[in-house]
N, C-alpha and C positions, 0 to 999 in steps of 0.2 A: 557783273554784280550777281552776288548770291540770290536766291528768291527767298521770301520768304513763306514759307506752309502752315505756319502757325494760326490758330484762329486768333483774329482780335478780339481785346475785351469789346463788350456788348454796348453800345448808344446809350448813353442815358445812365451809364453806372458810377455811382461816389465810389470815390479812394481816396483815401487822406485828406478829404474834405473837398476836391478835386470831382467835379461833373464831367466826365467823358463827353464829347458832343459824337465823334466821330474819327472814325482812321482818316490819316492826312496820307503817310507814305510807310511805306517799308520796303525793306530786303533784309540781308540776309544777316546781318547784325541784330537787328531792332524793329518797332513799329513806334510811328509816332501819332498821337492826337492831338485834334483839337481839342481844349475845354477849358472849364472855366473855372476861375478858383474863389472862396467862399465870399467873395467881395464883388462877385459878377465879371472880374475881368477875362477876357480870351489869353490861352496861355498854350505853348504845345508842351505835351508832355512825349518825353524819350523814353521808350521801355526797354530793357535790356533782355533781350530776347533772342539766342542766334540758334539758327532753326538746326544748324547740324549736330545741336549738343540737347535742342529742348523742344517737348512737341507737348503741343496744347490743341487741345479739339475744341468745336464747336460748342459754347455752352458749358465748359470750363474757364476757372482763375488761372488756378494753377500750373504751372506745365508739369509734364511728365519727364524727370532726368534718368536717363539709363545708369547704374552704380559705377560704369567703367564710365563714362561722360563728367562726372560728378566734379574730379579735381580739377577738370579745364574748364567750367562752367561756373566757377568759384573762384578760380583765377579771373578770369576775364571780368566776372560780376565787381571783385576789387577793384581792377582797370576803372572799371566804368564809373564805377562809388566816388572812386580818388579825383576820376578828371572831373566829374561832380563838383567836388570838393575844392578842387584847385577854380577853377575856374568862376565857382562862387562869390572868390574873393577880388576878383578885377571887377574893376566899376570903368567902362571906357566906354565912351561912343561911337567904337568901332571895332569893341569885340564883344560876341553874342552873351546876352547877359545872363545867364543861369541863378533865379529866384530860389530854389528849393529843390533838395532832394531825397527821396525815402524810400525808406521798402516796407513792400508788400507782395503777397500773391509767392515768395520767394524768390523774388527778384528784385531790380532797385529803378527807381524810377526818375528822370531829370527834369525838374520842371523849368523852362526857359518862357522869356518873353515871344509877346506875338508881334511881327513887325509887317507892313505892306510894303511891298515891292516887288522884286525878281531876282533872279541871279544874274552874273555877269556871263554866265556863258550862257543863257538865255539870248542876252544882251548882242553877244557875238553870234549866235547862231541867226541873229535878226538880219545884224547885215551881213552878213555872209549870203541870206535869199535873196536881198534886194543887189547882191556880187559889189557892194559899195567898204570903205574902207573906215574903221571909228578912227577921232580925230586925235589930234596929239593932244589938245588943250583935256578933253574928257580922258583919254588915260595917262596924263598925269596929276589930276586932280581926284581922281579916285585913288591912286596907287598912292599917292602923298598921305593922302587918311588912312588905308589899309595899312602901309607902314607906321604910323602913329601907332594903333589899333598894338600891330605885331610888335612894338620895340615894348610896349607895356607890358605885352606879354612875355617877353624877353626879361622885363626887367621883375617879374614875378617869378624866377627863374626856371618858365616851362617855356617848351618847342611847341610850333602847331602841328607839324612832319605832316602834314594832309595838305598843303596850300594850292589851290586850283579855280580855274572862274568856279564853278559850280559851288565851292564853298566860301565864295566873296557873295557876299548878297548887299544887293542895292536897293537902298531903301527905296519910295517915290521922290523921294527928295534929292538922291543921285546920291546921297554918303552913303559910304559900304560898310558892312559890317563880317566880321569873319566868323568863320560858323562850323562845327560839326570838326574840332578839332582830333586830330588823328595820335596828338603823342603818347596818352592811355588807351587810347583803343587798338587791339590786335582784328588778323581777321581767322578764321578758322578752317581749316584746311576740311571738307566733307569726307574724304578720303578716308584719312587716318586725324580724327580731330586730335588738334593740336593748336596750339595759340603760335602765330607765326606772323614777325614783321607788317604792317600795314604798307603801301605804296601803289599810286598813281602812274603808270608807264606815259612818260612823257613829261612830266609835272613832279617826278619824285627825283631824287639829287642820286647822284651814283653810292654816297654817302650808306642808303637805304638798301643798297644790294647786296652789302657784304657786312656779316658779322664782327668783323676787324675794324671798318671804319670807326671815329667817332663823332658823335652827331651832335650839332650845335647850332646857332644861329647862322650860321653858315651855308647849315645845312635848309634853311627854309629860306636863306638869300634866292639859294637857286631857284628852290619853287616859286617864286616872288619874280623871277627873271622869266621862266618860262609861263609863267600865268601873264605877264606882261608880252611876251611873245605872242601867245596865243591871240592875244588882242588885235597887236599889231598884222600879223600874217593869217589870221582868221582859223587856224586848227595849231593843236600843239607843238612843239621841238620833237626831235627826233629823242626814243625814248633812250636813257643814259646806257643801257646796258647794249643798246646795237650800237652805237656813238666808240665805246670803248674797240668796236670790231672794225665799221667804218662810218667814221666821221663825216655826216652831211652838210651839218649845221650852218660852216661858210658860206656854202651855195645858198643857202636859206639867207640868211641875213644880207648875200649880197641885194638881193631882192627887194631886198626896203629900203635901201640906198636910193636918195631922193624923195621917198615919200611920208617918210620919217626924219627927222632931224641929226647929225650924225650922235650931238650927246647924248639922247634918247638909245638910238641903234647900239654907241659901243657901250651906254650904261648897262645895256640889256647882255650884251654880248660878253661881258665881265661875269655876271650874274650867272651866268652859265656856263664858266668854266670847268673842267670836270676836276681839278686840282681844287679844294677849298681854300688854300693857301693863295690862291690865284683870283678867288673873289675879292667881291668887297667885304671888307671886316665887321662891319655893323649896319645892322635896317639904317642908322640915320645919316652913311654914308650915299645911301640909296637913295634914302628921300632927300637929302639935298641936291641930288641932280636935279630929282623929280619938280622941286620945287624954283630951279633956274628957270631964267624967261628963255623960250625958244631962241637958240643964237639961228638959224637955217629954217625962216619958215617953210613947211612941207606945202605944196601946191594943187597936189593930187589927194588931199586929203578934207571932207565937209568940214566945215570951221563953225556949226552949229555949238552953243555952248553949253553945259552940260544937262542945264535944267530943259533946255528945249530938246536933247537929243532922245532924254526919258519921258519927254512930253507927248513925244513921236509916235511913240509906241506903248509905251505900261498906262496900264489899266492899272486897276486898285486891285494888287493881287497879294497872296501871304507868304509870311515868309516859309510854310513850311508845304504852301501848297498856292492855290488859287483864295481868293477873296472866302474869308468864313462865313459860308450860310447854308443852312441847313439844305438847301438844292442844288448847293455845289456839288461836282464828280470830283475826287479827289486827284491832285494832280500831284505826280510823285518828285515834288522839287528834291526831295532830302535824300543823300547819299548814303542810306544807315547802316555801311558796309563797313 
């Protein structure tokens, strides 16, 4: 992840009618806040900000763009406008809801809802401490909403091309929401800037490494299979571009043989094919495994169910950091890369 060096706007500043409470997270795309908007609600706002093209001091709005930085910084600000724009128009319970978007300062700003929870690699990184395994019933009863979520999104005819726990977030209530989608946003090369493919090693489709492939729903089946991996084997798939050199994957999978159900296992194992022709054709081929009753209960796996398993462990935290209060330390859930 990029860093980000830009100073945030200042605590306590109106935009757009918009109360700044405080930076929630950044890197190397963006910064995001909390605040409130003219009705009192808590809202994060997304700023489009990527530090290799734009520098903002201390005590400054506006940032400073270099005149060679200028066309890729105006590209990318489009990107960001449009995924604004696209994503304003889905109304679903399980994909992040984007309220408003504007500019100012010369930049464009995303206002999204504020939700409590966590994320799901949060969620994974819990049991992976306690070396315990989550259960089959909690990930497929997540992954059945997150696919809901993604076929609406599908059927508004945009990609998420970002799909990974860390941008599944789980409410307190265990429904997940998808977040921080990656099909408008690029990342930026520090080097020689330049706007260049986004992707995830490990979580991104082989689809994603070559400029010849072309990308579709297909293409976020896979991230959908290996975020669903992750779950299941507790860290990601092997990422797709060593996989084309040598292939580990089998041995991986043989691994959950027995601890997971087999239609779960070759559901998953479809999903991650590295031929898209060789996946499943649609999220709601997906979700319909997802939503079979276990034919092979798993025995080696806690059969806690899903409201008890988030019971466990989440506190009341947010979605784009920890619980909003003015003596929170800001915790950096958001990937604004």
């Amino acid at each position: 992840m990029a860093a980000q060096n830009n100073a945030p706007l200042p605590d306590g500043l109106e935009i757009a009618g918009y109360r700044i409470v405080k930076k929630i997270a950044s890197g190397g795309f963006s910064i995001v806040y909390l605040a409130y908007d003219p009705d009192g609600n808590t809202v994060a706002i997304k700023e489009y900000l990527p530090s290799a093209l734009a520098l903002r001091q201390a005590g400054e709005l506006v940032p400073v763009i270099a005149k060679a930085n200028l066309p890729v910084f105006r590209i990318g600000l489009k990107c960001f406008f449009e995924e604004g724009r696209a994503l304003a128009l889905i109304a679903h319970p399980n994909v992040v809801r984007v309220l408003n978007f504007f500019r100012a300062n010369e930049t464009v700003y995303m206002v999204m809802a504020y939700e409590s929870g966590n994320s799901l690699q949060e969620h994974i990184a819990r049991y992976n401490a306690k070396g315990s395994r989550i259960s089959e019933t909690f990930i497929r009863q997540v992954f059945a909403s997150a696919c809901s979520g993604l076929r609406e999104v599908h059927a508004n005819k945009l990609l998420h091309l970002d799909l990974k726990p860390a941008n599944i977030y789980l409410r307190t209530d265990g429904s997940p929401l998808l977040l921080d989608f990656g099909a408008a946003r690029q990342t930026i090369n520090a080097d020689v800037p330049k706007l260049t493919p986004m992707y995830t090693p490990g979580f991104a489709p082989p689809d994603l490494y070559s400029r010849l492939s072309a990308l579709g729903p297909w293409s976020d089946i896979y991230s959908i299979g290996a975020s669903l991996f992750a779950c299941m084997a507790g860290s990601p798939p092997q990422p797709a571009d060593q996989r084309k050199q040598n292939d580990q994957m089998a041995v991986r999978f043989d691994k959950l043989n027995g601890i997971y159900s087999d239609d779960l296992v070759n559901m998953v194992r479809s999903c991650l094919e590295m031929d898209p022709l060789a996946r499943p054709q649609s999220v709601f081929a997906v979700q319909k495994v997802l939503q079979m009753p276990v034919v092979t209960a798993p025995t080696a796996v806690p059969v806690a169910g899903l409201g008890d398993q988030l019971r466990a462990f989440a506190g009341k935290v947010g979605l784009f950091g920890r619980k909003a209060s003015a003596a929170d330390t800001p915790a950096e859930r958001v990937d604004p890369n």
